[in-house]
N, C-alpha and C positions, 0 to 999 in steps of 0.2 A: 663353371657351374652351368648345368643344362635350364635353361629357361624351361616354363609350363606352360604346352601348348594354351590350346585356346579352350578347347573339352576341357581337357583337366584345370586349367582356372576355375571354370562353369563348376565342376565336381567338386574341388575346394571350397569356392563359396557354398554350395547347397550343405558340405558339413558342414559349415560354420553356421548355418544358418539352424539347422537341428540342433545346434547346441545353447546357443545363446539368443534364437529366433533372429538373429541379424544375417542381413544378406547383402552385399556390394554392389552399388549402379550407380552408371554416372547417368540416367535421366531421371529430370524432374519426378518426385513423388507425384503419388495421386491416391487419393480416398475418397471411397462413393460411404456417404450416410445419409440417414434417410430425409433429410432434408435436404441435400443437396450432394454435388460433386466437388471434391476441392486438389488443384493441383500444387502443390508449396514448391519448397527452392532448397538444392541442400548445397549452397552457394556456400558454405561453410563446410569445410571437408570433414567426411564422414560421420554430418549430422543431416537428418531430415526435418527439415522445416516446416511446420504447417502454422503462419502466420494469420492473425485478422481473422479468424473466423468466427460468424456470431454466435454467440451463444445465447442469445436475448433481446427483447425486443420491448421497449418502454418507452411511453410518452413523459412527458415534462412532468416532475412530482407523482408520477406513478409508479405504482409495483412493476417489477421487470415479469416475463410473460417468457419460458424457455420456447425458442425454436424448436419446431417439429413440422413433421410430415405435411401435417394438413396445407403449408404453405412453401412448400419446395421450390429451389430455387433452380429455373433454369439453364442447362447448360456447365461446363467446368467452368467452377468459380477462380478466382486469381487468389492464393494462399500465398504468394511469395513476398508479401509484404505486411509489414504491422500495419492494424486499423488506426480509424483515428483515435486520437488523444481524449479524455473528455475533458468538456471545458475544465481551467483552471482557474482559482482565487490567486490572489499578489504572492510572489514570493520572496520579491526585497521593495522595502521602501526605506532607502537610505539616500539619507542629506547631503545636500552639494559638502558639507564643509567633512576633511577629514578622509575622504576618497584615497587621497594619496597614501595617509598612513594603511587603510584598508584594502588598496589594489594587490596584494600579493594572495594576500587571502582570501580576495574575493575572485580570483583569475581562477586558483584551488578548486572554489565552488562551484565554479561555470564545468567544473568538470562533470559535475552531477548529473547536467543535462547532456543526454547525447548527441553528439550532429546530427541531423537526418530525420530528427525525433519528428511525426506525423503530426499534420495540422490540426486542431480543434472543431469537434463538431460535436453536437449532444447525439448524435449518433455512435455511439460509440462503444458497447459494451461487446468485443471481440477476445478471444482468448488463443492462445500461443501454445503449440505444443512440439516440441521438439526431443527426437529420439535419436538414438544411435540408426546410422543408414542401414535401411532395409528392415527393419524392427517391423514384425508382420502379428498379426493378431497372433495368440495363441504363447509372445514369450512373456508374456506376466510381469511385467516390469515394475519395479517398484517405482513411484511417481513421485515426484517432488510438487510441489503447489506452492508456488512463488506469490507473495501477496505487497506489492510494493509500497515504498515510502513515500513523505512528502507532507506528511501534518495532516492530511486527511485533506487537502487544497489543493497539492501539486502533486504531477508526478505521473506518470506512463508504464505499461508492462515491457514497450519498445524499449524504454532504460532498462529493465530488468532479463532483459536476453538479449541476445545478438545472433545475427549473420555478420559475412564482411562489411555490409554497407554501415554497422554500428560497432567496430571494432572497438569503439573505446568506451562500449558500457560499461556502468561501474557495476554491476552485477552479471557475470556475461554465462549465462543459463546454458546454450551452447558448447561455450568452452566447458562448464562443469559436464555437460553430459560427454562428452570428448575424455576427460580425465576420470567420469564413471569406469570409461570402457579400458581408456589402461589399467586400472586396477582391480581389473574383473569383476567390478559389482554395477553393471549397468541399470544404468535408470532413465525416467522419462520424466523432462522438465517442462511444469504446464505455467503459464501467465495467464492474467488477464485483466482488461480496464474494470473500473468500478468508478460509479460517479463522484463528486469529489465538491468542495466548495459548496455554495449554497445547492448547488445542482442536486448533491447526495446528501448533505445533511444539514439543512435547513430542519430547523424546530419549533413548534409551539403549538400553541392550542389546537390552531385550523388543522395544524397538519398531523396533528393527533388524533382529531376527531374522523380524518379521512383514511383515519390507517395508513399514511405514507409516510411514515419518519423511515430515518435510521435508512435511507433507500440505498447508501453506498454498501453496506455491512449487505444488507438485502441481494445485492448483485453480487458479491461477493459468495453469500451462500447458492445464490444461482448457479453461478460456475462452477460451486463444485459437486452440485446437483448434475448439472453437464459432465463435467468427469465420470461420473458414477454412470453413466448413462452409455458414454462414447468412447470411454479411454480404453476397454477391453480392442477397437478397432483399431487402435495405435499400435498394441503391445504390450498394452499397459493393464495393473491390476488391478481393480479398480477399491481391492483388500487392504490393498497396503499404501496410501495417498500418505505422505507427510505434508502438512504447514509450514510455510517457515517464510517468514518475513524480517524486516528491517524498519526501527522506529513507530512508521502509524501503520507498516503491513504488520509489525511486532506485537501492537496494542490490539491488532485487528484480530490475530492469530490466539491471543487470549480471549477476547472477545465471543471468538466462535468455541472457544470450550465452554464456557458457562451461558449460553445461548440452551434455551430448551431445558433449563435446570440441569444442564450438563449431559444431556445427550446430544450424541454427534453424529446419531441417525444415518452412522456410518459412512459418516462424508471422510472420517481422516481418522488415523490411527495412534498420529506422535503429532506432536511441533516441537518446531526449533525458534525459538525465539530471540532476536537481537536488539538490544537495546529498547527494552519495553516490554509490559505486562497488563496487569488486571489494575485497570486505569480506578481512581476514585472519579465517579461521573455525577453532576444534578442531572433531575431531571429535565425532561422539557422542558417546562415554566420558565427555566433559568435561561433560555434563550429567545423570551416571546423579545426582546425589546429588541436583538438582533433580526429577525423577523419583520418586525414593524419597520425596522429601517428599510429593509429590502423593499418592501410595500412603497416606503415612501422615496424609496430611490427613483423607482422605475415608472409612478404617476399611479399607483394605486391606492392613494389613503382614501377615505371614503368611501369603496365599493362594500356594496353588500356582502361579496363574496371573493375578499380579496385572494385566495388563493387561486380562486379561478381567473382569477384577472392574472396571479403572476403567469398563471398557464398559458396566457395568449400573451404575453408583455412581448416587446421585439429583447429579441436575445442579445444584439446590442445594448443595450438599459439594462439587461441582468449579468453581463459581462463586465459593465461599467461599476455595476454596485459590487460584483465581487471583488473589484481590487480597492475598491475602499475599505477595507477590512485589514487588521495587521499583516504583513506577510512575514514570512520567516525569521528574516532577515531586515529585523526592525526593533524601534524600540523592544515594543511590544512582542518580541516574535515569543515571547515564553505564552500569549496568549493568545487560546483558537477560535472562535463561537463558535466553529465547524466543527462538534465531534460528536462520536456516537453517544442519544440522549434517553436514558432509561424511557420506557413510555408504557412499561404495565404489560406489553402483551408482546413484541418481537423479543425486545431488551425490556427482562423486567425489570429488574433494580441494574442500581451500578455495580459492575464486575466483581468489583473488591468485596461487595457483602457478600455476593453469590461467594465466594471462594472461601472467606471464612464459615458460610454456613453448610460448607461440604456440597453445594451446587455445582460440580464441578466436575469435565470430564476426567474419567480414570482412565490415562491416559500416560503413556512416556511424555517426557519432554523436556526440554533442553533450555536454558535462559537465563542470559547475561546482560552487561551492560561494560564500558569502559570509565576511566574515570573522565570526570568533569567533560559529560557529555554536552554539556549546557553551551558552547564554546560556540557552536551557530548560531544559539539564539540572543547570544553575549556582543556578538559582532558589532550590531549598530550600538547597544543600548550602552555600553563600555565609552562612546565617545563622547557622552555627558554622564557618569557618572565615575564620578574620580574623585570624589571624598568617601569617606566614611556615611556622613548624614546621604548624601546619593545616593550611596550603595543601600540603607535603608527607605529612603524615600521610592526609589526601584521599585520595591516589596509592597510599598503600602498604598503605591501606584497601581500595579499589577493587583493585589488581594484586599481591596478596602475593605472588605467584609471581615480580616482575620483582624483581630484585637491586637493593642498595643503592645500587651504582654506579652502576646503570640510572639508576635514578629520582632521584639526584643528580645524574647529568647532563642527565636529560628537563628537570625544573622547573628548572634554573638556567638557563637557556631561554628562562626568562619572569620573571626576576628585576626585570630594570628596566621591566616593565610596572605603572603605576600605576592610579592613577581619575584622573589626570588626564590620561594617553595613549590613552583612546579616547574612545569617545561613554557615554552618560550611564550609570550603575552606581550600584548598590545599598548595596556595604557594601565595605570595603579590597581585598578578595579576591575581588572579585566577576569584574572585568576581567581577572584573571591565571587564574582556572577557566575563563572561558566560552572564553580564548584557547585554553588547553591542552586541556579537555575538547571543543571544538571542533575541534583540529587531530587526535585521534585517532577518535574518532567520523568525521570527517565529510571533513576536506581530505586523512587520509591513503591513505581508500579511493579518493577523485578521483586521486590519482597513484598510484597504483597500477596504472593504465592507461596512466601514460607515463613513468614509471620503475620498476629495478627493484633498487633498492637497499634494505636492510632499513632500516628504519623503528620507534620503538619501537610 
């Protein structure tokens, strides 16, 4: 077989590239926008990588603020690596006793986190875009908009795409744009951080009254304000954007259809949703006493103007107070203080009324769950509760506010569920939480989309 000179390589690729806007090079990308120049890495074969780059710019409890012109950045920027992380809240607090039975499954979990994952800094709202190599403005890509998990506490866009240096993401964005391109339907996969912990959603009065709730969902619509803006430069459409996330990117991705009474002011066209929906949310108010803890964690009870005290606190003191809060992976992990909190004007009601009052966008979209999703948040809380009265006392631990009657009729529910009616389980009670804690978490926000019947 005659090999193809060097011309005719060059000729091949230039059709391939009129067909599918894709062209072949082993040097580093580069793209000039008008904020800056940025070089990425396609260290990952036959994807181009444009990691880290910001798309926003916000102080401590404030609105994000998109990058532009007026403040360009000099020089080619370094695109070959994920930005930083934003800060995170606890993601296990689990007890010396009981480890042992727990180590296999919690080795599982550490999978979640990727090696390599970037350090912590509230600098941090950078966004990922990765295409098939050579993908030059003008091939209309359709766009995936990845929106990551993590309870709205934990979690990185660097987890949710890869180079080789994160070959063991569990969501590996790259590789899917890789398997776009075998299947002839290429696409262009975008990430990005959004703040997270009390960092992003912190609630209550003060922070109502300053207009800065909800600031992770906030960055989140930022970014893809920046897609609309910048992805035509990629290759990308900026017509065809889908959503699609995983757990709190899942609740996130519902969240932004009934945003704006359900206009999507063209930010996205479908979502894909996994495990998680049109959450039932209170409002603020329901988080001022989490709030006041923050205040009083870090030395501001007293001030006049305690949020402006949290604004200068040393980050240290407000790093210290997010992990005193449940993490995942805890009794508690079925409870968050961090999530998004209706507030009358970003999010005006909670999701679930928007969707039965037809608030909603009209829109494709996709959305599931698996069974007894609950099974991470089961992990710790399963190792004290192994009766029956536990397994209700769990419920009334978690929802004091739901009545006796309630909660005698939720859990009886899942009476006849044992350890020998699913797949494999921990401890007596382990398959009767992950069912329940998993049907309210997770399967009850999924129908909430297609039914509209109260639910506990």
């Amino acid at each position: 077989m005659r090999l193809l000179d060097t011309k005719q390589r060059i000729k091949v690729s230039l059709l391939l590239s009129q067909y599918v806007g894709v062209a072949f090079s082993s040097a580093a990308p580069e793209i000039d926008l008008d904020f800056g120049s940025f070089r990425g890495t396609n260290e990952l074969a036959n994807v181009d990588s444009f990691l880290g780059i910001p798309f926003a710019q916000a102080g401590r409890f404030e609105n994000p603020i998109m990058v532009s012109a007026a403040n360009k950045l000099e020089g080619i920027q370094d695109a070959s690596k994920y930005g930083s992380q934003c800060p995170q809240g606890a993601t296990a607090s689990v007890p010396t006793e009981g480890l042992a039975e727990l180590g296999p499954v919690l080795q599982a979990i550490g999978l979640l986190t990727a090696r390599g994952t970037p350090a912590q800094d509230e600098d941090c709202l950078s966004i990922n875009i990765q295409a098939p190599s050579g993908t030059s403005a003008g091939a209309n890509l359709p766009v995936l908009f990845w929106i990551h998990g993590g309870g709205f506490s934990t979690g990185a866009s660097a987890i949710s795409s890869n180079t080789t240096s994160l070959s063991d993401a569990v969501y590996q964005g790259g590789k899917l744009v890789n398997f776009s391109v075998e299947i002839g339907q290429p696409v262009i996969f975008v990430s990005a951080n959004y703040r997270l912990s009390l960092w992003g959603f912190l609630a209550s009065q003060e922070v109502t009254d300053a207009g800065v709730g909800n600031l992770g969902l906030k960055d989140q619509r930022m970014a893809l304000q920046w897609v609309q803006k910048y992805i035509a430069q990629f290759g990308g459409d900026p017509g065809k954007v889908t959503l699609f996330g995983e757990s709190a990117g899942s609740l996130s991705a519902a969240t932004h259809m009934v945003l704006n009474d359900g206009d999507t002011e063209g930010l996205f066209r479908g979502a894909i949703m996994f495990s998680g929906g049109a959450l039932k949310l209170r409002d603020y108010s329901s988080s001022q006493g989490t709030f006041d803890q923050v205040v009083s964690d870090v030395g501001c009870t007293g001030s006049q103007d305690p949020l402006s005290c949290l604004k200068n606190a040393s980050y240290s003191d407000l790093a210290a107070s997010a992990q005193q809060f449940p993490g995942l992976i805890s009794y508690a992990g079925s409870y968050n203080p961090f999530l998004p909190r209706p507030d009358g004007d970003f999010l005006k009601q909670s999701p679930h009324s928007s969707i039965r009052e037809g608030k909603v966008a009209d829109i494709p979209y996709m959305i599931g769950d698996v069974e007894d999703e609950g099974t991470l948040f089961s992990l710790v809380a399963q190792l004290n509760t192994t009766t029956d009265d536990e397994f209700v006392k769990y419920f009334t631990n978690t929802f004091p506010e739901v009545s006796t009657e309630q909660l005698e009729a939720f859990t009886s529910l899942y009476a006849n569920l044992t350890e020998e009616s699913g797949t494999q389980t921990l401890g007596p009670q382990y398959r009767k939480l992950a069912a329940a804690i998993g049907d309210i978490l997770v399967s009850k926000s999924c129908l909430s989309h297609v039914v509209t019947s109260d639910v506990l």
